[in-house]
N, C-alpha and C positions, 0 to 999 in steps of 0.2 A: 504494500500500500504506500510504500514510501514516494510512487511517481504517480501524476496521471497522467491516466488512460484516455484514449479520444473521448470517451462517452464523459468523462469531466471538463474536456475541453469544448463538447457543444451545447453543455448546459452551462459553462459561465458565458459565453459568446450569447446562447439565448437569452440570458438574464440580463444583460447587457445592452441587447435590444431591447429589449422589453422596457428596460428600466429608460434609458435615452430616447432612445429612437432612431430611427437610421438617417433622419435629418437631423437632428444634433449633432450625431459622430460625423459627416461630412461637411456641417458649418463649420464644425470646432478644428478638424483638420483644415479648412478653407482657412480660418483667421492663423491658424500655427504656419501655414504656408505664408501669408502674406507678412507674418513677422518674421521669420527667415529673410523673406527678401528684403523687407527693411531696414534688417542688419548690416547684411551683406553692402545695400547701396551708403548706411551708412562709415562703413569700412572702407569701402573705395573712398567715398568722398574724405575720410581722413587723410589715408595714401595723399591724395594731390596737393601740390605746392600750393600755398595761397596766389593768387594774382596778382594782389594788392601789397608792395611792402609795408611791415608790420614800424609801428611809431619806433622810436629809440626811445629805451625804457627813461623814465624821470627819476632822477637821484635828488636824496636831500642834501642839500650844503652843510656840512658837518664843524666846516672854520667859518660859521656864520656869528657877525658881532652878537653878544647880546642886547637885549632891547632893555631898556632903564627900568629899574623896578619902580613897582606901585607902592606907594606911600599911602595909599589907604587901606591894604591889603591889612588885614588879623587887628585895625581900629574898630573899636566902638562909637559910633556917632552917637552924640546923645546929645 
């Protein structure tokens, strides 16, 4: 009993209809096919060089003067 035998292989396949439908199972492979290829197209499109050269990245100024501090900064107005 360890395998089975066809006669368990056409009673889950019957159940299987039964339970979905045999338009289900041919949407549901329809929409798994169209995402395949949506992958696939977008894969290719990573592959291609852009066409557009990309900005030069922006750096921050590191030996920038400081700005004068505030004098109201940690006062109490009262």
């Amino acid at each position: 009993m360890g395998s089975l035998s066809i006669w368990h292989w056409i009673l889950v396949i019957a159940v299987v209809l039964l339970l979905f439908g045999r338009g289900k199972i041919s949407d549901l492979m329809g929409d798994v096919a169209q995402g395949i290829k949506a992958f696939k197209k977008g894969m290719q499109d990573d592959d291609k060089p852009a066409d557009k050269p990309a900005e030069p990245a922006k750096s921050i100024e590191h030996n920038a003067a400081p700005t004068a501090a505030r004098s109201d900064v940690g006062s109490k107005a009262v």
